[in-house]
PDB file with one MODEL, atoms N, CA, C and O in Angstrom:
MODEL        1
ATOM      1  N   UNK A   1      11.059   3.910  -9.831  1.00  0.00           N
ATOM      2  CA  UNK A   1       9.680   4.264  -9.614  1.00  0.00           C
ATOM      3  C   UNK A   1       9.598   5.337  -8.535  1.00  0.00           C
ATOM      4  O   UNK A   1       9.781   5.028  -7.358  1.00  0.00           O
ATOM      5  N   UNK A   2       9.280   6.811  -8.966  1.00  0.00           N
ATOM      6  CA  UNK A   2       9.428   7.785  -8.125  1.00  0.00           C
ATOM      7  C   UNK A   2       8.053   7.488  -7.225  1.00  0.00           C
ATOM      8  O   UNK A   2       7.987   7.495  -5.996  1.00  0.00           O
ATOM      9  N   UNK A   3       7.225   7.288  -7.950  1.00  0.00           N
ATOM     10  CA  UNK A   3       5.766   7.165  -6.723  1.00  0.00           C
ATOM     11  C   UNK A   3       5.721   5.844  -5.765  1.00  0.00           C
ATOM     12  O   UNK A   3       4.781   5.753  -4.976  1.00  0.00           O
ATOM     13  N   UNK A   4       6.979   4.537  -5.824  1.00  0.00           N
ATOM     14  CA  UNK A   4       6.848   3.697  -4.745  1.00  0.00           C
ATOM     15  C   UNK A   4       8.215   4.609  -3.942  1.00  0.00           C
ATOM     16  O   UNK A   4       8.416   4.007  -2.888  1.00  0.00           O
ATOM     17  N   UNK A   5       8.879   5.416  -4.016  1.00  0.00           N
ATOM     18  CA  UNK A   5       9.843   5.858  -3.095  1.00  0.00           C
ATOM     19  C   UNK A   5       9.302   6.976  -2.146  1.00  0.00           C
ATOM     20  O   UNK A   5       9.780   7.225  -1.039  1.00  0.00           O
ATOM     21  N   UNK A   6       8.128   7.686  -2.789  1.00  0.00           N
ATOM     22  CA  UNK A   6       7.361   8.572  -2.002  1.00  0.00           C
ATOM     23  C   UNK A   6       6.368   8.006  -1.023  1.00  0.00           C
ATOM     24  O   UNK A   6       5.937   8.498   0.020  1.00  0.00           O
ATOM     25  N   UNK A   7       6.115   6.887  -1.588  1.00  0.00           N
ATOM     26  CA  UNK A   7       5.474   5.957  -0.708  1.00  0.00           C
ATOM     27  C   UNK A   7       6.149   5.456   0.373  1.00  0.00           C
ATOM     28  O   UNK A   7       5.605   5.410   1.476  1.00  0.00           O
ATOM     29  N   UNK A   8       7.086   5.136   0.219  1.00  0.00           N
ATOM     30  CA  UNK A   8       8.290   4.208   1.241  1.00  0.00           C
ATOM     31  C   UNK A   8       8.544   5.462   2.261  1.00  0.00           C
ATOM     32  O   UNK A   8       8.605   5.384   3.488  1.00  0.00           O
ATOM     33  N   UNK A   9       8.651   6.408   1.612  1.00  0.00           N
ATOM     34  CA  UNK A   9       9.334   7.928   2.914  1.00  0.00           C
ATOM     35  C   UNK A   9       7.839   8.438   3.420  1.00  0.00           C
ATOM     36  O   UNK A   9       8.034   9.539   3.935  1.00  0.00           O
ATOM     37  N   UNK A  10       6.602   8.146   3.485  1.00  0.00           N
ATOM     38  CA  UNK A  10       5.760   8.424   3.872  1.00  0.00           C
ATOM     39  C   UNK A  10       5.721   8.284   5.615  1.00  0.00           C
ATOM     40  O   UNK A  10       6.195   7.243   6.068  1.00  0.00           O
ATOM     41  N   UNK A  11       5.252   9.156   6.451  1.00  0.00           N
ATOM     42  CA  UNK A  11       5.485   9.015   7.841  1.00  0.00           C
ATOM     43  C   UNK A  11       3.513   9.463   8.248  1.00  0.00           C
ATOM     44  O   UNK A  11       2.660  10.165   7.706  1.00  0.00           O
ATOM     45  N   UNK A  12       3.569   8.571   9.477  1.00  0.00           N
ATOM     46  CA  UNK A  12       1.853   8.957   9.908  1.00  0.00           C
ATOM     47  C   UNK A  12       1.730   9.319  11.206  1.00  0.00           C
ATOM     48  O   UNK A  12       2.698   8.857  11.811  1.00  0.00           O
ATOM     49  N   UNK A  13       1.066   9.874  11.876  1.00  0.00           N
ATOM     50  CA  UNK A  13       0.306  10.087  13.185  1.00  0.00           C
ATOM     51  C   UNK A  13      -0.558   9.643  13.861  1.00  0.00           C
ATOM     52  O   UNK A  13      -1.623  10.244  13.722  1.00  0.00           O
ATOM     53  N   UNK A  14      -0.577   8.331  14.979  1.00  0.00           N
ATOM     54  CA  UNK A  14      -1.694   7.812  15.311  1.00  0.00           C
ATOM     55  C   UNK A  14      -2.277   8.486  16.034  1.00  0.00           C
ATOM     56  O   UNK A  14      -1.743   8.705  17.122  1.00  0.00           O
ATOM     57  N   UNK A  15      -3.991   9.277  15.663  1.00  0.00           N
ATOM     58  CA  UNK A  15      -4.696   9.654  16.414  1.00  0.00           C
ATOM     59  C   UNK A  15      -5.364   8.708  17.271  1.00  0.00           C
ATOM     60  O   UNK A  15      -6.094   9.221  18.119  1.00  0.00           O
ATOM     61  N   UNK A  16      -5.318   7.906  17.260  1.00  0.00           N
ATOM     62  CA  UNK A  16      -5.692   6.742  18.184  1.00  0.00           C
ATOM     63  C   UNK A  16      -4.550   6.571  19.447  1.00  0.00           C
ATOM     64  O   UNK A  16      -4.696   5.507  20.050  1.00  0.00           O
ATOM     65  N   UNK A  17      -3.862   7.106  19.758  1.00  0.00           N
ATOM     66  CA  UNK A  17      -2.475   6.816  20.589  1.00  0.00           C
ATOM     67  C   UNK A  17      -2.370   5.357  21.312  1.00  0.00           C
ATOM     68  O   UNK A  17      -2.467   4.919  22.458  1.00  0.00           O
ATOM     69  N   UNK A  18      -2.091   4.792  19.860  1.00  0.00           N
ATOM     70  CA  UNK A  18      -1.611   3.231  20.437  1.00  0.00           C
ATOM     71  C   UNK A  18      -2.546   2.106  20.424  1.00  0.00           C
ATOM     72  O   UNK A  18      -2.364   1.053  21.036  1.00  0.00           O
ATOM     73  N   UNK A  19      -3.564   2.390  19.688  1.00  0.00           N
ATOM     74  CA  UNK A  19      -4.396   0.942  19.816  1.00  0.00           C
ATOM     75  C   UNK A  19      -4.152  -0.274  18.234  1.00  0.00           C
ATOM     76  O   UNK A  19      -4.461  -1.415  17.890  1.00  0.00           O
ATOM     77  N   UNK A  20      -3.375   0.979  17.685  1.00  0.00           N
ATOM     78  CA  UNK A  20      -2.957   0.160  16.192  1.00  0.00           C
ATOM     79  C   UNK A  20      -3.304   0.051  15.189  1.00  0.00           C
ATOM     80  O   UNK A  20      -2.733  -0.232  14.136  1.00  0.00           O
ATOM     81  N   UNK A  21      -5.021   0.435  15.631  1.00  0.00           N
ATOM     82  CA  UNK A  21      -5.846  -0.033  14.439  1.00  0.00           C
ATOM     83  C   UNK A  21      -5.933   1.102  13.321  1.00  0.00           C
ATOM     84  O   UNK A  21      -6.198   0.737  12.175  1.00  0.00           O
ATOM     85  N   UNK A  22      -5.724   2.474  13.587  1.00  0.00           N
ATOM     86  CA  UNK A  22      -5.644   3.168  12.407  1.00  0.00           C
ATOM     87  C   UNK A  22      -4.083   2.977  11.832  1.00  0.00           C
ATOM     88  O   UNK A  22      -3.934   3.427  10.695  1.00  0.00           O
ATOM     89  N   UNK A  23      -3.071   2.465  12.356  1.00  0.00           N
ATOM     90  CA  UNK A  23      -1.638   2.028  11.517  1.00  0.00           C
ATOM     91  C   UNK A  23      -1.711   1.008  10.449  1.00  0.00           C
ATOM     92  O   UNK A  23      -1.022   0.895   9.435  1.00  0.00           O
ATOM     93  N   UNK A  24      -3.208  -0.091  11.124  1.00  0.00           N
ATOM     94  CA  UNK A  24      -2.850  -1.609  10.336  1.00  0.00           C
ATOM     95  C   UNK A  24      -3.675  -1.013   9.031  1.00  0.00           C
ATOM     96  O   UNK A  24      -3.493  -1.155   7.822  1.00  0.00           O
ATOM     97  N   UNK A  25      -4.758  -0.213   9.874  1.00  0.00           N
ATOM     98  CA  UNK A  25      -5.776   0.406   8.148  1.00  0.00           C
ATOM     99  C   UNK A  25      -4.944   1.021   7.371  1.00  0.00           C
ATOM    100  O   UNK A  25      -5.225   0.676   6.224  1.00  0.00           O
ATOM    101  N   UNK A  26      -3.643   2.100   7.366  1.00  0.00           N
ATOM    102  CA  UNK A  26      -3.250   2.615   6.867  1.00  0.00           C
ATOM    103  C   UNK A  26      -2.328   2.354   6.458  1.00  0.00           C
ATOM    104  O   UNK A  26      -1.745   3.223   5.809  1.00  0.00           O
ATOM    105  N   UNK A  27      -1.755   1.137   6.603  1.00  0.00           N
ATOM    106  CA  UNK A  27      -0.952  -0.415   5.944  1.00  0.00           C
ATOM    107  C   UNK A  27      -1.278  -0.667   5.309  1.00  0.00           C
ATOM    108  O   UNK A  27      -0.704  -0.432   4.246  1.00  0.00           O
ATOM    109  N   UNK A  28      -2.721  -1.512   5.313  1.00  0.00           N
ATOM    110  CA  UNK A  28      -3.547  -2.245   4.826  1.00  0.00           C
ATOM    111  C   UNK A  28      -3.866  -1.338   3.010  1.00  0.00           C
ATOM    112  O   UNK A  28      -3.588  -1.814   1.910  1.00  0.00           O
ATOM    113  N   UNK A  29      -4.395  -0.220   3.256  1.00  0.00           N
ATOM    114  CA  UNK A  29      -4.265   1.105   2.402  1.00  0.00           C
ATOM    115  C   UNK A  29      -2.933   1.140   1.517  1.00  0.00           C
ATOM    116  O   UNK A  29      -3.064   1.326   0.308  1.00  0.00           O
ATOM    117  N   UNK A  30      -1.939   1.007   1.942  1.00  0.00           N
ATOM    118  CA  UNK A  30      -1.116   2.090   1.510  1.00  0.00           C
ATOM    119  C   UNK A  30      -0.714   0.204   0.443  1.00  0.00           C
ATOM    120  O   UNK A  30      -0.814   0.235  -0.783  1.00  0.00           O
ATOM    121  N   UNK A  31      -0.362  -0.994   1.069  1.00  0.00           N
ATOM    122  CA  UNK A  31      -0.450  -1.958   0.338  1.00  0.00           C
ATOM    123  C   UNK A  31      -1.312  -2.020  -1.125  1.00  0.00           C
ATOM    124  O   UNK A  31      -0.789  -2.288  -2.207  1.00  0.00           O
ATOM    125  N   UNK A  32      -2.497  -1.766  -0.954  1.00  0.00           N
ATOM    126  CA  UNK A  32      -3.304  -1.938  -2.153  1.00  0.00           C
ATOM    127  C   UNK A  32      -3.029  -0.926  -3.282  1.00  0.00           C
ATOM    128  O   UNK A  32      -3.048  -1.287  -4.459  1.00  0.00           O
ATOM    129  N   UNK A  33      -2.701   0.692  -2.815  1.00  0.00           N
ATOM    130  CA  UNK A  33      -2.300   1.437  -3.506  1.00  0.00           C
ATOM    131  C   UNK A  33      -0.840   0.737  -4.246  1.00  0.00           C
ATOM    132  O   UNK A  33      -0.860   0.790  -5.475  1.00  0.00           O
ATOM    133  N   UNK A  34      -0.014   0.312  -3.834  1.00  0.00           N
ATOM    134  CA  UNK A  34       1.338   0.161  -4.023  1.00  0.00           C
ATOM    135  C   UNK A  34       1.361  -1.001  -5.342  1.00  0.00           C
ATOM    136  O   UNK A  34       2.008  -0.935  -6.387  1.00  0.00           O
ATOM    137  N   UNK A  35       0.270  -2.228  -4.807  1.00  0.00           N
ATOM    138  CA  UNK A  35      -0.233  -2.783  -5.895  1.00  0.00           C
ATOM    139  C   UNK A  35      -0.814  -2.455  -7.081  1.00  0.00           C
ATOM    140  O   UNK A  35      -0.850  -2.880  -8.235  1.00  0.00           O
ATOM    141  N   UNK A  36      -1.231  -1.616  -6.469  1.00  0.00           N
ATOM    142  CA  UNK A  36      -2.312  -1.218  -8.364  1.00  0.00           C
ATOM    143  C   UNK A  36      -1.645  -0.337  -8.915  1.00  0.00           C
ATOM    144  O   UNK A  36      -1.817  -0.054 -10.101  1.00  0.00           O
ATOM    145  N   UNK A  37      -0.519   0.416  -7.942  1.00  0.00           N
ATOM    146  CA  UNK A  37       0.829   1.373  -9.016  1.00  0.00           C
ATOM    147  C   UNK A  37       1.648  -0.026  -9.135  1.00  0.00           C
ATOM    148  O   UNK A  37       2.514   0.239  -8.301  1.00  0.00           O
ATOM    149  N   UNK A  38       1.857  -0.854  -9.424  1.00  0.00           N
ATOM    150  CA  UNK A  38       2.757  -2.187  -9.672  1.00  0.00           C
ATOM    151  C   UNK A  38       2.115  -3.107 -11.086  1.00  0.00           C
ATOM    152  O   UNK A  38       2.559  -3.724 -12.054  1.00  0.00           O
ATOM    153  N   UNK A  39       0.910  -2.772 -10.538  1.00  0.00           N
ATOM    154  CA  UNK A  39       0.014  -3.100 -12.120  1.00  0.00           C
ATOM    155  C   UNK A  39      -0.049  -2.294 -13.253  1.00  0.00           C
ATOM    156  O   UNK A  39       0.119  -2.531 -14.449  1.00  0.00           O
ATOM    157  N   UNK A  40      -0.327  -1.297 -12.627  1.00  0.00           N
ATOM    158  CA  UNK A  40       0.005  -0.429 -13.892  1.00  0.00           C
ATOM    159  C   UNK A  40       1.235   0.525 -14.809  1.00  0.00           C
ATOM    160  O   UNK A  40       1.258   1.265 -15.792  1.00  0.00           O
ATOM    161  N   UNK A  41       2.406  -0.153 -13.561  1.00  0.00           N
ATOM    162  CA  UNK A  41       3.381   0.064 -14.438  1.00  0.00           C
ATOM    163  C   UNK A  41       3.984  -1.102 -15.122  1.00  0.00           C
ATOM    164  O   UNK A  41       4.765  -0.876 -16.046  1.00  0.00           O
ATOM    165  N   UNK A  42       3.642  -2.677 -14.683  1.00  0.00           N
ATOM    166  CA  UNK A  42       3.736  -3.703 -14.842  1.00  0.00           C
ATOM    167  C   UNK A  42       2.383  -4.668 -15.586  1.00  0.00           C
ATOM    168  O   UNK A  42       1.784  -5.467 -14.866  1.00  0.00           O
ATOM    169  N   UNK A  43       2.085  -4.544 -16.697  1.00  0.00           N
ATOM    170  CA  UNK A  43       0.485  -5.224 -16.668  1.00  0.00           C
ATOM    171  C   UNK A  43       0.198  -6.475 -17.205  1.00  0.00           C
ATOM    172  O   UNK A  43      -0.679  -6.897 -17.959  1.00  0.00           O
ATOM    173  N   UNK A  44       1.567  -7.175 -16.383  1.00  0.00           N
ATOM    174  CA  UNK A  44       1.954  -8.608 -16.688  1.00  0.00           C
ATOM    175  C   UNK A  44       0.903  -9.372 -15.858  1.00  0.00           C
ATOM    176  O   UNK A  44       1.028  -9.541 -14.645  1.00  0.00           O
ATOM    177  N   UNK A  45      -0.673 -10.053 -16.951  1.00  0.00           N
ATOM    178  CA  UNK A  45      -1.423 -10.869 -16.082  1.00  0.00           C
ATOM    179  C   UNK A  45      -1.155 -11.724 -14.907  1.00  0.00           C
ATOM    180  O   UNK A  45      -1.739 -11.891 -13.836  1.00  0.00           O
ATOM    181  N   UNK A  46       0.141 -12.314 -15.558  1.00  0.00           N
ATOM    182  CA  UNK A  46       0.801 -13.508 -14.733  1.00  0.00           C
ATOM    183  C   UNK A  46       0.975 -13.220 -13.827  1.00  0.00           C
ATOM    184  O   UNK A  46       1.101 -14.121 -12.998  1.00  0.00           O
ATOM    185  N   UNK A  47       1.128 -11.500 -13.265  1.00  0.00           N
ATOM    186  CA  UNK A  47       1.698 -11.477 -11.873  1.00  0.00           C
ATOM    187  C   UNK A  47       1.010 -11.144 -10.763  1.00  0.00           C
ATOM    188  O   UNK A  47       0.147 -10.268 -10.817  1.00  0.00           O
ATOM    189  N   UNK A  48       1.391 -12.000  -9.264  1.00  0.00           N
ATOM    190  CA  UNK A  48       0.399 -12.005  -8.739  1.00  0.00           C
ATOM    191  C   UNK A  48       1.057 -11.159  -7.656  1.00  0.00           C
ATOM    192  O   UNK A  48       2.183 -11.358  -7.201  1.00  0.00           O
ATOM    193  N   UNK A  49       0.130 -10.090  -7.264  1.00  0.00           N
ATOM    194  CA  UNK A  49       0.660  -9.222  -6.359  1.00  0.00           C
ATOM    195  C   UNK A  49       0.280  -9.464  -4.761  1.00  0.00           C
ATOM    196  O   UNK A  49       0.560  -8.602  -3.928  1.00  0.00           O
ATOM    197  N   UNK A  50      -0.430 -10.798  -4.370  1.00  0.00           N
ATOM    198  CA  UNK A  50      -0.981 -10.943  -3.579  1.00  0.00           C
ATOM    199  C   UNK A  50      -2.298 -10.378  -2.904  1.00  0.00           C
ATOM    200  O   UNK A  50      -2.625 -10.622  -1.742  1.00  0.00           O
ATOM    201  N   UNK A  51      -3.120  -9.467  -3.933  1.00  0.00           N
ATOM    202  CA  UNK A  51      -3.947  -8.743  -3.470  1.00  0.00           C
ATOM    203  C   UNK A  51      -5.920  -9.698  -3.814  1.00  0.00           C
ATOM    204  O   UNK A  51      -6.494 -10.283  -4.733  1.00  0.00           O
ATOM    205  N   UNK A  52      -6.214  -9.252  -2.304  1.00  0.00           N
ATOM    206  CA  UNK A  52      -7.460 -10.644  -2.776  1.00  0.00           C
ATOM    207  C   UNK A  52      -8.865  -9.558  -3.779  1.00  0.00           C
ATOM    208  O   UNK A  52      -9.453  -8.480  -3.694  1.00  0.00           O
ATOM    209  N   UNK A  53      -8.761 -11.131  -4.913  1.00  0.00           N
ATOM    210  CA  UNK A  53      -9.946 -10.508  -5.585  1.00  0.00           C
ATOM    211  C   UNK A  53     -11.629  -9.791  -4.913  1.00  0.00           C
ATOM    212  O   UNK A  53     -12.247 -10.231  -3.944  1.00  0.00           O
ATOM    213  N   UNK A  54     -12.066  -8.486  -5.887  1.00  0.00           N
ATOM    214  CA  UNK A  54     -12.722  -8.352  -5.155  1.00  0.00           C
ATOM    215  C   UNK A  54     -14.209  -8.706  -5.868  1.00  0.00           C
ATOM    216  O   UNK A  54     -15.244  -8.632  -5.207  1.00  0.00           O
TER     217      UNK A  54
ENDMDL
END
């Protein structure tokens, strides 16, 4: 999967210098993306990617 390896080498810049909270959002982000490329290369109902319904 070339688009979860571009994902994985992805690097960020906290403009916040150090309070965290734009790292955990951009975690938080980059998780849900990673899921819904996991679904749709995978579109096995059964599987649960841990992501909460919305």
């Amino acid at each position: 999967m070339a688009i979860c390896e571009k994902l994985s080498n992805l690097t960020f810049f906290d403009p916040a210098c150090g309070s965290g909270n734009f790292l955990t959002e951009t975690y938080l982000q980059l998780r849900r993306l990673e899921n819904n490329v996991v679904k749709l290369i995978y579109p096995n109902p059964s599987l649960d990617v841990g992501q909460a319904k919305d």
